[in-house]
N, C-alpha and C positions, 0 to 999 in steps of 0.2 A: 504494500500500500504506500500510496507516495505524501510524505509527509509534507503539511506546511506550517512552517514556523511563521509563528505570528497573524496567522491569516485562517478562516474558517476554509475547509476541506469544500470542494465541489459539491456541489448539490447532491450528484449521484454516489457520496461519500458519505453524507449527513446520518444515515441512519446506523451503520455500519458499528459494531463495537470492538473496539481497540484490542491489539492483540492479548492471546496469555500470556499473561507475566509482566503489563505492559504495565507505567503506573501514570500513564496517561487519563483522566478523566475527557466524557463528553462535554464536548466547547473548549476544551482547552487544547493547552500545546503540548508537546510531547513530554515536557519536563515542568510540569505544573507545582507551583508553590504558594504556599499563602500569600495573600496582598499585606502581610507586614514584616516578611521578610526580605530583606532586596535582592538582587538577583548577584551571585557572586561572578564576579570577571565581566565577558561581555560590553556590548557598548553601551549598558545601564549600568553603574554600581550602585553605589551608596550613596555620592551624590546626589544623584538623580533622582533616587529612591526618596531620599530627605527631603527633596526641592517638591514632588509630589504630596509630601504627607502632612498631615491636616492634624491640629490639635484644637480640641474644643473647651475651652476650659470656663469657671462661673468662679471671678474675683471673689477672695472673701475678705475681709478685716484681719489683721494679723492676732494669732489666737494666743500668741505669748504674751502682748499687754494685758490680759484678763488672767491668763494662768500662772503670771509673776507676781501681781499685785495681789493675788488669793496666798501665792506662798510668801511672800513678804511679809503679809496681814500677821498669820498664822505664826509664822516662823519666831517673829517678831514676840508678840503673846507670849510663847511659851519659851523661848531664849530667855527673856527680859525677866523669867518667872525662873527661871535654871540657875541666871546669874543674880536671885536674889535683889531685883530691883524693888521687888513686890509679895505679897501674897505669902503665901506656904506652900508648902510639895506636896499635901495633900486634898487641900479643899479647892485652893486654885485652880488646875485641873480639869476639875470638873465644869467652873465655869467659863471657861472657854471651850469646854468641849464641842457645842449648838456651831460656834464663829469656825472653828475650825474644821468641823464635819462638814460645812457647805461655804465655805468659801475656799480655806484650803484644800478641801478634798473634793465635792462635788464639782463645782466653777472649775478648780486645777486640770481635775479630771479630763472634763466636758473641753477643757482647752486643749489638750492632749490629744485628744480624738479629733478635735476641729483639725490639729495641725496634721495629722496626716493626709486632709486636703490640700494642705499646705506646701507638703510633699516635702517636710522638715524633720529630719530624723531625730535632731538633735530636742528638740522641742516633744517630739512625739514621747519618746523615750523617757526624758527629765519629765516632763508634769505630766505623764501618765505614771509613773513611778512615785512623785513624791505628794501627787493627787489621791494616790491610791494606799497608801501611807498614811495619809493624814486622815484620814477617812476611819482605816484600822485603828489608829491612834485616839480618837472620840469615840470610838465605839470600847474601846478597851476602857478608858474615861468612867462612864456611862455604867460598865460590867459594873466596873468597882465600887460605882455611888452606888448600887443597887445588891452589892454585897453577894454578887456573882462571881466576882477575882479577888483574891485576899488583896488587903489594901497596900503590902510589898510588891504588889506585881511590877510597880516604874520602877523600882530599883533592882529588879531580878534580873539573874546571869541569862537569864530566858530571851528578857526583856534588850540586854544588853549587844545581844548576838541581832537583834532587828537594826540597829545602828550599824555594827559591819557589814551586812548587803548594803544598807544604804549608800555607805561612805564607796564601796568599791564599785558600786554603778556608777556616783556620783563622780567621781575619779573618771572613768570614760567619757563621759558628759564633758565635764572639765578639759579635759584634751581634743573631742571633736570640737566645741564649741571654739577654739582656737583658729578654726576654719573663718568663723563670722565674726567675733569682733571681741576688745578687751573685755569690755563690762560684762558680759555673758559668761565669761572665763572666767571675771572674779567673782563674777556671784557662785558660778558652783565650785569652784576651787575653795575659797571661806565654807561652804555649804559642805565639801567632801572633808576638808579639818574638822570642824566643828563635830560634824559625825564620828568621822576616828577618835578625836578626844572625848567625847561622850560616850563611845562604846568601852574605850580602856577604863571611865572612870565608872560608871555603871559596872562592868566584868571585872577591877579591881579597889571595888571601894574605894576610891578615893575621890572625897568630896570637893578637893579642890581639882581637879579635872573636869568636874562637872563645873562648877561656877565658870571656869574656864573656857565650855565648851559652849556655855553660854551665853558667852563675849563673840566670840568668832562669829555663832549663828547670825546674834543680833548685826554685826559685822555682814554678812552674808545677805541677809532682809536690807541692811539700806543700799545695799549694790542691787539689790533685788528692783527698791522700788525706784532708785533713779534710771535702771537700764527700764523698765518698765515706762514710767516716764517722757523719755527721752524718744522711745517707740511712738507710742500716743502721739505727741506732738509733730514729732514726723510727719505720721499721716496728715493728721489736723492741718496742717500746714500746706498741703499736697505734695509730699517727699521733699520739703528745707527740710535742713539739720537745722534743729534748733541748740539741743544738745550735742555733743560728740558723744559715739560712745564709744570710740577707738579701735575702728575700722583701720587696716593696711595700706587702704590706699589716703595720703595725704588732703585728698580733696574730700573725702569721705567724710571729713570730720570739721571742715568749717562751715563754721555759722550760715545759714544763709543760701546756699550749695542746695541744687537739686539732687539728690540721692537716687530720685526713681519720680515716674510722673505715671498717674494715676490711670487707666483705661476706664473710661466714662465719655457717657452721653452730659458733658454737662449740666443741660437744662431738664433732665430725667426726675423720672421716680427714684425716690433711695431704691438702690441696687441696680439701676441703668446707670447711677452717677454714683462719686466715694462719700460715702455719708448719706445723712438725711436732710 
């Protein structure tokens, strides 16, 4: 049978089916392959493949302004409560449990999931994790007003070992975040300290590691809420830097300086345009 590349078969060909063994389908060409693979060598590569392909995508709001400013919140609370600014280590606790169950953990969370729209690893990874964290952490809260977990459970070796996954996620976080810009890098790099010295002083009694560890956090919440911040305004702004937040490239970081300009219908409904 005589083959045509590229081109439908003669009429008196149409009905005809492809040899055995062949892996030829009907309508196509003899070496058929999905439309989102490109064709290797030939006078199409991968350019051409790329210059044909179509992405459709539906802008969202960046989901780390909402899932930094929940861990900030949160973070903050209960640091500020470690390093003995306030409160006691036992009643305290409890009431923040409500602020931290849904802002730190639910909001954190919901931002987590938003970002993998986002199609941000970094983002998805960090406040799906420490969303879901804080979440566990009022619910453990919660147990113990209710005298469901003996009231040592925050100082148990149990308790202590939840800070080392933290710290050693948070430590990955910290290094990819190095990719996008300073502030992001300190906020989880304070946030991966803060965890290691809390989980030593938790797993070795020692209560000054804990005060300690609750210096660094607090430390870690206000890089939180100014890289948080600095995002917001951005946008608000329609991509000016208002803030820097210590981006690589020099221009990245003055005042003033388009970073990115928005896809919108200007004169839209909120969500044809950036905002409402």
């Amino acid at each position: 049978m005589t083959e045509y590349p590229g081109q439908q078969p003669p009429s008196g060909h149409r009905g005809q089916q492809p040899p055995y063994g062949s892996t030829a389908s009907a309508g196509q060409g003899p070496a058929s392959r999905p439309p989102s693979e490109p064709e290797s060598g030939g006078p199409e590569g991968y350019e051409a493949w790329l210059g044909r392909s179509r992405m459709v995508l539906t802008p969202i709001a960046a989901p780390s302004i909402l899932g930094l400013f929940g861990f900030a919140s949160s973070t903050f609370m209960v640091a500020s409560n470690l390093a003995e600014w306030w409160g006691d280590p036992l009643v305290s606790p409890v009431i923040l449990a409500p602020l931290v169950i849904f802002f730190g953990g639910l909001a954190q969370l919901a931002a987590g999931m938003w970002a993998y729209r986002a199609r941000d690893a970094v983002a998805t990874a960090m406040h799906g994790t420490w969303g879901a964290f804080w979440l566990a952490w009022g619910m453990m809260q919660l147990m113990i007003a209710n005298g469901l977990l003996p009231l040592t459970t925050s100082v148990s070796k149990a308790f202590g070992f939840w800070w080392i996954v933290l710290a050693v996620t948070t430590i990955f976080g910290a290094l990819a975040s190095l990719g996008k810009n300073l502030g992001l890098f300190l906020t989880l790099g304070l946030l991966a300290a803060g965890s290691a010295l809390l989980a030593a002083g938790i797993l070795g009694a020692v209560h000054g590691l804990v005060v300690t560890a609750g210096w660094v956090l607090i430390a870690s919440s206000a890089a939180a809420w100014y890289t948080a911040g600095a995002m917001m305004l951005e946008q608000s702004y329609g991509g000016r830097i208002i803030l820097p937040l210590g981006r690589w490239s020099l221009r990245g970081n003055l005042p003033g300086h388009r970073q990115g300009r928005p896809i919108e219908y200007a004169a839209g409904m909120p969500g044809a345009k950036a905002g409402q």
